[in-house]
C-alpha positions as YAML, in Angstrom:
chain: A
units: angstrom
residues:
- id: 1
  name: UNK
  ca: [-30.00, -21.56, -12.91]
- id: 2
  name: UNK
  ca: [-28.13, -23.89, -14.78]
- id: 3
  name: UNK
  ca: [-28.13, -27.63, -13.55]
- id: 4
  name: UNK
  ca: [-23.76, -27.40, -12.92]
- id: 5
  name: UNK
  ca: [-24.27, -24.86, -10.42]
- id: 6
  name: UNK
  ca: [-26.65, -26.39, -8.29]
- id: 7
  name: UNK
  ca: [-25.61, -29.86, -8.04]
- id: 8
  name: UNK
  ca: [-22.07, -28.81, -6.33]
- id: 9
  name: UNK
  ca: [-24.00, -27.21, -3.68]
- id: 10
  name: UNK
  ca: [-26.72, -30.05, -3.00]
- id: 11
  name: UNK
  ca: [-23.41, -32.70, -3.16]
- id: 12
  name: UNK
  ca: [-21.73, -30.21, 0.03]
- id: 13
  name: UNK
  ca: [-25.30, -29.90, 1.51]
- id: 14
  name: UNK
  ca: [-25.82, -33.69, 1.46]
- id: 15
  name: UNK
  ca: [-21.89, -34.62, 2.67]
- id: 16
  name: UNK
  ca: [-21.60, -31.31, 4.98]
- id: 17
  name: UNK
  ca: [-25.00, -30.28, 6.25]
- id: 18
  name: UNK
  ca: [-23.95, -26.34, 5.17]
- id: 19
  name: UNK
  ca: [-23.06, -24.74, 2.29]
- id: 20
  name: UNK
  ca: [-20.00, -22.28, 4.09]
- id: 21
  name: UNK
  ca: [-16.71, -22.42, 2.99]
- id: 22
  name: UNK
  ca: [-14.25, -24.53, 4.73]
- id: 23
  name: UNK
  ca: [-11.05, -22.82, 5.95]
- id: 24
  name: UNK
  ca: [-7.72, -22.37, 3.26]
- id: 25
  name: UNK
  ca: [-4.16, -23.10, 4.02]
- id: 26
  name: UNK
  ca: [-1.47, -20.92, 3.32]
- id: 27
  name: UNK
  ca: [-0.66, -17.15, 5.06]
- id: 28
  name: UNK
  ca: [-3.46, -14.69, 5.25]
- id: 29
  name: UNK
  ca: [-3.10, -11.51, 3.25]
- id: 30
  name: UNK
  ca: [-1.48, -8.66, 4.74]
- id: 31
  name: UNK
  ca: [-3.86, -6.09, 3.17]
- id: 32
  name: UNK
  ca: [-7.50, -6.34, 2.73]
- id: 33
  name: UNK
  ca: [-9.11, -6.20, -0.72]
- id: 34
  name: UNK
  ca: [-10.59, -2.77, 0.44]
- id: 35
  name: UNK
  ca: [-6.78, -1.44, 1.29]
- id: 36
  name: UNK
  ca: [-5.55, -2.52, -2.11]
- id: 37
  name: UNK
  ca: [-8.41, -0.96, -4.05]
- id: 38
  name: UNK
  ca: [-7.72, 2.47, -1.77]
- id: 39
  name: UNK
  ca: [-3.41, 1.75, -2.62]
- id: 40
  name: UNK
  ca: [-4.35, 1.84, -6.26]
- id: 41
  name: UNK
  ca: [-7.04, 4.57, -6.28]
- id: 42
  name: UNK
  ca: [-5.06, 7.19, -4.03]
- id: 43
  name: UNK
  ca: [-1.97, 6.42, -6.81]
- id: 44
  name: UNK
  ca: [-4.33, 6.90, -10.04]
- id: 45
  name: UNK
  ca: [-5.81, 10.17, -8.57]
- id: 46
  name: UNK
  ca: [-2.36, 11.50, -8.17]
- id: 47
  name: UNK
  ca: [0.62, 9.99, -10.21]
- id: 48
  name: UNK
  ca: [2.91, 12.32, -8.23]
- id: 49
  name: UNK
  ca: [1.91, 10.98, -5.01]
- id: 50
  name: UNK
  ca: [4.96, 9.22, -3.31]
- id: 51
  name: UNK
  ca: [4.63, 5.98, -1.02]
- id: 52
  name: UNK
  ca: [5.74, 7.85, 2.24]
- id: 53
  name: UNK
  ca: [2.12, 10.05, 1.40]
- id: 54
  name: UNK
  ca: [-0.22, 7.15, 0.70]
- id: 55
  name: UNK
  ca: [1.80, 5.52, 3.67]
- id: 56
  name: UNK
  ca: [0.71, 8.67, 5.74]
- id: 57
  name: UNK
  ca: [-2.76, 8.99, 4.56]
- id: 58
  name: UNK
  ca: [-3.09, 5.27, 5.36]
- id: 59
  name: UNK
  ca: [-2.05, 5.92, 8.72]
- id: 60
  name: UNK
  ca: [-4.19, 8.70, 9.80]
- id: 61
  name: UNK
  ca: [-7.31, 5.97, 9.01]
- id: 62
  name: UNK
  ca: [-5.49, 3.85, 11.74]
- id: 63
  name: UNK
  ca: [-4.02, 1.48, 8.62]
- id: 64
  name: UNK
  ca: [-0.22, 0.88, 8.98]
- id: 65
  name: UNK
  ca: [1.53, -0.69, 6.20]
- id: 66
  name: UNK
  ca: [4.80, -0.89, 5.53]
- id: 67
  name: UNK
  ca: [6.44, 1.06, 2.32]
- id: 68
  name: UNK
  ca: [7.18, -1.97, 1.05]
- id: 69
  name: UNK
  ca: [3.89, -3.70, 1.14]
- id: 70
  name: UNK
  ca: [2.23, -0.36, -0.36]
- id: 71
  name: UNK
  ca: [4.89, -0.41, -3.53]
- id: 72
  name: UNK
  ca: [4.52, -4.74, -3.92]
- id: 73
  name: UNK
  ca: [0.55, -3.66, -4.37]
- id: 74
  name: UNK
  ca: [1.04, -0.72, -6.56]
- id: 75
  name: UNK
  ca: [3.43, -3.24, -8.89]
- id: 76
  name: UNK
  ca: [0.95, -6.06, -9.04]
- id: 77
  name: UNK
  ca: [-1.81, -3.29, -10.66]
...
């Protein structure tokens, strides 16, 4: 393990007493990394599918996402 990996960790062990990650600013994200990989697959599998369907499929799992949330994550992939 190379020497610039492990002295970060022994500098937040030594100042910290634990090596977990503090807390970010800013707004959470409103969909998980597992909803966006899901957004994206369910569109590749079927080019034809339209928002309203993922939006549907998405809601019989008990996820409920706006259209517009679904199309912003299908634009950023």
């Amino acid at each position: 393990m190379p020497v610039s990996t492990v002295l970060p960790l022994i500098k937040k062990w030594n100042i910290s007493g634990s090596l977990n990650t503090n807390p970010r600013s800013g707004r959470p994200r409103k969909i998980s990394a597992k909803t966006a990989r899901r957004i994206v697959w369910d569109a590749k599998k079927n080019p034809q599918v339209t928002l309203g369907e993922i939006q549907a499929t998405m809601e019989k799992d008990g996820v409920v996402h706006a259209r517009s949330t679904i199309q912003r994550y299908l634009h950023k992939n």
